[in-house]
C-alpha positions in Angstrom: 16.6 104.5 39.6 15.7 108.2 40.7 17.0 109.4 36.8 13.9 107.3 35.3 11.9 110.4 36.8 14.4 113.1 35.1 15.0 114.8 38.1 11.2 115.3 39.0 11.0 116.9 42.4 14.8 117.6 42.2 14.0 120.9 42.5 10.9 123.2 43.1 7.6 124.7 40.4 7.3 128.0 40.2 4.9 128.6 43.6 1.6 129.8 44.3 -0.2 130.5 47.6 2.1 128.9 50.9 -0.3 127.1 53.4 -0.3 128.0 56.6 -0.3 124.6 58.6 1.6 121.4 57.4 -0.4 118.9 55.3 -0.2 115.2 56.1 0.2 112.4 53.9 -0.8 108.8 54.5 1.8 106.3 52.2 4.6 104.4 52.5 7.7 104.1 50.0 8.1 102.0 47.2 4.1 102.6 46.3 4.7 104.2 42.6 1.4 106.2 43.4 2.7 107.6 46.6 5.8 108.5 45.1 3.8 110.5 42.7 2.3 112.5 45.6 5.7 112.5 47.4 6.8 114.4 44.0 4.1 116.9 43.7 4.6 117.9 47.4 8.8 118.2 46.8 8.4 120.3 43.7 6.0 123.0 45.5 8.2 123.0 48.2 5.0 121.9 51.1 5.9 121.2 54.4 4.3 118.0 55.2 3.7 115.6 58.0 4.3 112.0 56.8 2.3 109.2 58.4 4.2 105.7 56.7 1.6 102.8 56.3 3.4 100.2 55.0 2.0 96.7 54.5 1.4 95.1 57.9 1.7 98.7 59.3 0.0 98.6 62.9 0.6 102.3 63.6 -1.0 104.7 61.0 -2.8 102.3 58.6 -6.1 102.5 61.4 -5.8 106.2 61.3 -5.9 106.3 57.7 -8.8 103.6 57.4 -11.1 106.2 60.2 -10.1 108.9 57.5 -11.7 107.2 54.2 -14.4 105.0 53.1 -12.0 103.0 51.1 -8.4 102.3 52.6 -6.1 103.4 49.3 -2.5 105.1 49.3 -1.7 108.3 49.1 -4.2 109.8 51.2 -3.6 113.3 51.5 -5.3 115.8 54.5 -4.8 119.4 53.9 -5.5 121.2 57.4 -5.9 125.0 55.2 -9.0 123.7 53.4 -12.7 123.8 54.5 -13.6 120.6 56.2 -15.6 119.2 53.5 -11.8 119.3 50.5 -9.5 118.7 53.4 -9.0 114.7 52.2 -8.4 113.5 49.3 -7.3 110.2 47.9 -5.7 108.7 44.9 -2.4 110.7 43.5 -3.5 111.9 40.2 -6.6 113.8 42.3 -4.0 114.7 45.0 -1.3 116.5 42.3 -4.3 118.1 40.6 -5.7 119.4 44.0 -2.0 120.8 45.3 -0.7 122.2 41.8 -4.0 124.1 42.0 -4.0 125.6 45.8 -0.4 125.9 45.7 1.1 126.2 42.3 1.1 128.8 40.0 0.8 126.6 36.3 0.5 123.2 35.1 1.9 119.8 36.3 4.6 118.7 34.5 4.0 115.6 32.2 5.5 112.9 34.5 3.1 113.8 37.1 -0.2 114.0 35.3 -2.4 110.9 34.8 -1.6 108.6 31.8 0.8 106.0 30.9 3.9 107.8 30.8 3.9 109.3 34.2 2.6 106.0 36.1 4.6 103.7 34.1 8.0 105.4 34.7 7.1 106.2 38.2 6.3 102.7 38.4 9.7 101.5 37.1 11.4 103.9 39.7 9.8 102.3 42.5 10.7 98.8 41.4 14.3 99.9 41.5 14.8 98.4 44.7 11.8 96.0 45.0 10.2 95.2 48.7 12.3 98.4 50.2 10.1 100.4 52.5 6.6 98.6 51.3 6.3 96.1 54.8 6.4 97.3 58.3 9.2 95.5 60.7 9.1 95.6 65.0 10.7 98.5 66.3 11.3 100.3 69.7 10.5 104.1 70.9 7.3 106.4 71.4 4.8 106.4 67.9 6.0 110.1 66.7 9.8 110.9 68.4 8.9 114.1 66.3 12.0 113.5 63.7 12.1 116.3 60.6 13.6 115.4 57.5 15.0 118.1 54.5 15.2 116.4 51.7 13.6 116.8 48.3 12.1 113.7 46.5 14.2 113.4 43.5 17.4 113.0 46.0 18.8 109.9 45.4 20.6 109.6 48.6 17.1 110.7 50.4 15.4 106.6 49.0 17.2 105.2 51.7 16.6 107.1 54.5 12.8 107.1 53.6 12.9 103.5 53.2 14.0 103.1 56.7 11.4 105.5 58.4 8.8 103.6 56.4 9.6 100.1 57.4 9.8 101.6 61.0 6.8 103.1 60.8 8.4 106.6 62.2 6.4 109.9 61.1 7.8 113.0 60.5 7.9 116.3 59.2 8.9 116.7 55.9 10.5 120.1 54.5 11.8 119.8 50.7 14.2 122.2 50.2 15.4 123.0 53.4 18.4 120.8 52.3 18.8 120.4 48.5 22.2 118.3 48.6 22.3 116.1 51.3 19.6 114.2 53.4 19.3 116.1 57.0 17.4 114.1 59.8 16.6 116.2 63.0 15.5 114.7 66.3 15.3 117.0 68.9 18.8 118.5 68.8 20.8 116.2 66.8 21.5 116.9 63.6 22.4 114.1 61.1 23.7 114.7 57.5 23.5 112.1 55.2 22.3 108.9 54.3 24.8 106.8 56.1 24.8 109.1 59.5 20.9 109.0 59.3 21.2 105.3 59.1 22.8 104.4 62.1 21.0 106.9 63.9 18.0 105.2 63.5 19.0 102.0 63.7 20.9 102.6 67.2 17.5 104.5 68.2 14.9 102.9 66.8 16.0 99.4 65.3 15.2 96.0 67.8 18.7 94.7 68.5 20.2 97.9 67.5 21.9 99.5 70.5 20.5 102.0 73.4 
């Protein structure tokens, strides 16, 4: 239920200042407050690094609790700030912090604080309940350095994410490096959309699912 958003992170704000080193974001999918963050990083168009943490997440989730006081999701590290603003945790204070280093106006109402913007983001994420929130075994090194181009509000994009999530598998995202279809690159393979992606990973990655 991608619409319930209105195409939010479909396609990019107008842009401020570009950073000069990917930021990294600690979430998993199916979190309606990561999705907010997820948002907010598709429409300024930020390269990031995505760490999943999904429930019963053994990989990234004691990375993320050495980073905070608190363990909550998103937690967002921006490499291009001084040491004392490069965390921050919680998504309204993550959009505010990125529309304001990197943006160049306001957020738009679905992703500012209030009822409307976490209710229907909330109703999005429910779409397909359980999908991406708990970690399952899986096989290969911790970060096989996959990149994905995909902007949030791709529909076809859920899925993929989904899968990387409950696999725990990191990796670099770029927004709109590939508006229309889902793109997954490991090393030099290539894989264009959702359905090529899936069985990619699960021949790679998934226990039980080939070499």
């Amino acid at each position: 239920m991608t619409w319930l958003r209105l195409g939010l992170g479909a396609r990019p704000l107008p842009l401020g200042a570009r950073p000069a080193l990917p930021l990294e974001l600690f979430e998993f999918e199916g979190c309606p407050f990561c999705r907010k963050a997820r948002e907010a990083i598709s429409l300024l168009d930020l390269p990031t690094k995505i760490w999943p943490c999904p429930k019963g997440g053994t990989r990234f989730r004691p990375r993320a609790a050495a980073l905070a006081s608190r363990l909550t999701f998103p937690l967002l590290v921006d490499p291009n700030q001084p040491a004392a603003e490069q965390l921050t945790q919680g998504s309204d204070r993550i959009v505010a912090a990125l529309v304001a280093r990197y943006g160049a106006g306001a957020p738009p109402r679905l992703l500012r604080a209030g009822p409307l913007g976490d209710g229907l983001s909330a109703l999005a994420s429910a779409a397909r309940p359980g999908r991406g929130r708990t970690a399952r075994p899986r096989r290969g090194e911790t970060d096989p350095g996959l990149e994905l181009h995909a902007p949030e509000g791709l529909a076809a994009a859920r899925p993929v994410r989904e899968q990387l999530s409950e696999l725990e598998l990191p990796y670099l995202l770029r927004p709109f490096a590939a508006p229309v279809a889902p793109v997954l690159l490991d090393g030099p393979q290539r894989l264009v959309g959702a359905a090529a992606i899936h069985a990619h990973l699960t021949a790679r990655f998934e226990l039980g699912g080939g070499a």
